[in-house]
C-alpha positions in Angstrom: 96.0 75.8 128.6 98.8 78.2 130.2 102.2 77.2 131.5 104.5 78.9 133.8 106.0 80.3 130.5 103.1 80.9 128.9 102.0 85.0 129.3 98.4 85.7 130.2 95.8 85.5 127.4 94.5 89.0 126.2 90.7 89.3 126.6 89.5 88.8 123.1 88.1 92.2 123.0 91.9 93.7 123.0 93.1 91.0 120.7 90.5 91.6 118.4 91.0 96.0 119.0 94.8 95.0 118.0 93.5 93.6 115.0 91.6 96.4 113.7 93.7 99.0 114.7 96.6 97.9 112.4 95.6 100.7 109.5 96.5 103.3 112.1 100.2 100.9 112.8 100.2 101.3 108.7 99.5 104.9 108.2 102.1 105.8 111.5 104.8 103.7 109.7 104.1 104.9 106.3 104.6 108.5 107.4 107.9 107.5 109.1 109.1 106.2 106.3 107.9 108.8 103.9 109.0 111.8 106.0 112.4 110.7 106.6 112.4 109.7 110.0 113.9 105.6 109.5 116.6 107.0 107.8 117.5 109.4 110.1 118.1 106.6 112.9 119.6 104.3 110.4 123.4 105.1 111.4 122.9 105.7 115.4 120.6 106.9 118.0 118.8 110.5 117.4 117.1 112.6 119.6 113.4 113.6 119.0 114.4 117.0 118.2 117.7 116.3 115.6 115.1 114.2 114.0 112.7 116.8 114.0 115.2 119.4 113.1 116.5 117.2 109.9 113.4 116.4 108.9 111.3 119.9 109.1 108.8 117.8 111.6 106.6 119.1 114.2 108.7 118.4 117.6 105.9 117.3 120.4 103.9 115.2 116.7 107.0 113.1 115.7 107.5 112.3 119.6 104.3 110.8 120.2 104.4 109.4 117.0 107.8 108.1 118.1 106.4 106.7 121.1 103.9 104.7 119.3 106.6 102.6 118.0 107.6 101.9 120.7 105.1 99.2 121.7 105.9 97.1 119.0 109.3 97.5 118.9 110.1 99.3 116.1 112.3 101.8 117.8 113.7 101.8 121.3 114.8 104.3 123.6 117.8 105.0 124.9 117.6 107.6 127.6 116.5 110.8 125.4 117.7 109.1 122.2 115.6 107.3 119.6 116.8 104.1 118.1 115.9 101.3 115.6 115.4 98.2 116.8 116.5 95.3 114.5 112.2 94.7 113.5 112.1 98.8 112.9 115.5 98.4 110.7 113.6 96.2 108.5 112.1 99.7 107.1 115.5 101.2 105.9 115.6 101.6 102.0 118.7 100.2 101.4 118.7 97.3 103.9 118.6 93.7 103.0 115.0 92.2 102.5 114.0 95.7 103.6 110.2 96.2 103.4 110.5 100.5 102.5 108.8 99.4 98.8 105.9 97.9 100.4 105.3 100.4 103.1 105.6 102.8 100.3 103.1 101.5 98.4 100.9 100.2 101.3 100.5 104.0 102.0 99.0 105.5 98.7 95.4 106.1 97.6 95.9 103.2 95.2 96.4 100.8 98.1 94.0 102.2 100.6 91.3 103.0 98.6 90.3 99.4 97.2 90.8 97.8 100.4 88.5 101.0 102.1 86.0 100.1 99.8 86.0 96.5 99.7 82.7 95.9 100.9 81.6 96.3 96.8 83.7 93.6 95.9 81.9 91.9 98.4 78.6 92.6 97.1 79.5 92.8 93.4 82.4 90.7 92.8 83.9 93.2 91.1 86.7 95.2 91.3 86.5 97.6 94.0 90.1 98.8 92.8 88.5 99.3 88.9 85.5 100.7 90.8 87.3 103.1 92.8 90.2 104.4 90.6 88.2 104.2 87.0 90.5 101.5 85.5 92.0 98.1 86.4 94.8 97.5 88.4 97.3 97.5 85.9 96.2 99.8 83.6 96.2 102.4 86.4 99.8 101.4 87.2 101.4 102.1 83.5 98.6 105.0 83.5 99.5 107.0 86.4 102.9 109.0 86.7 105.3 107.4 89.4 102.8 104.1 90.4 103.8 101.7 88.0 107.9 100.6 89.8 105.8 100.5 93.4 103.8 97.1 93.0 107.3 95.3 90.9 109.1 97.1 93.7 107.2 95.9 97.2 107.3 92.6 95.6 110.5 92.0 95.1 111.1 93.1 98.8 108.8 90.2 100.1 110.6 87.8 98.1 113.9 85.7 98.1 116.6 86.5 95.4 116.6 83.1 94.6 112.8 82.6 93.3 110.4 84.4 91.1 108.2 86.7 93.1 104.3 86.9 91.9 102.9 89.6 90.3 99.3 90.4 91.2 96.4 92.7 91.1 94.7 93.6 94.1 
């Protein structure tokens, strides 16, 4: 059922596309993040190449990349300036329920790997994160040199200051 207010309904075949294609809306934000590039917009509107310039980034790459975000609002443009919208602010490390921890984490081998090969845990019921990276989860975290604050981290950014936030393996 539609109203005058209601948009019209995306053909299941895109909603479904928009689905899957989050890893790639992942990895794009990850490497904003992790290059630099949300911080350099944090104070004011940049252009593609001060951005590129402060961050050692390849011009024409970051502005399709910049582009991207576009769509889903994460930046905004402003004539031949880049800016953060208040969803894409959300990414800044210092900000206020920021989500920086959990993009940071969401973006290593540690993440991706378990959930790439998930289909064993499927089959198994095992650990496809013990499977793929030789030990449990939190073993690997007090194991492996600069891993173990990420998971305590990203959790505490998905969780309100006034309650205990769950801590859990993937």
């Amino acid at each position: 059922m539609t109203t005058p207010n209601t948009p019209p309904a995306v053909p299941p075949q895109a909603r479904f596309f928009q689905w899957v294609q989050g890893w790639a809306s992942l990895m794009l934000c990850h490497s904003l993040v992790k290059t630099g590039v949300i911080e350099q917009m944090a104070g004011q509107p940049r252009t593609v190449d001060e951005i590129a310039d402060a961050c050692g980034l390849h011009r024409d790459t970051l502005y399709r990349a910049l582009r991207m975000t576009t769509t889903p609002e994460i930046t905004a443009r402003e004539g031949d300036r880049c800016a953060l919208t208040n969803l894409g602010r959300m990414t800044l490390k210092d900000t206020p329920g920021s989500l920086y921890n959990g993009i940071q984490m969401m973006g290593t081998d540690a993440y991706q790997r378990p959930w790439q090969n998930f289909a064993y845990s499927l089959t198994t019921g095992e650990s496809a994160f013990t499977h793929v990276m030789g030990m449990p989860f939190f073993d690997y975290l007090g194991a492996v040199p600069g891993t173990g604050p990420a998971l305590p981290a990203a959790n505490g950014d998905l969780c309100p200051d006034d309650r205990p936030c769950p801590r859990s393996g993937v």
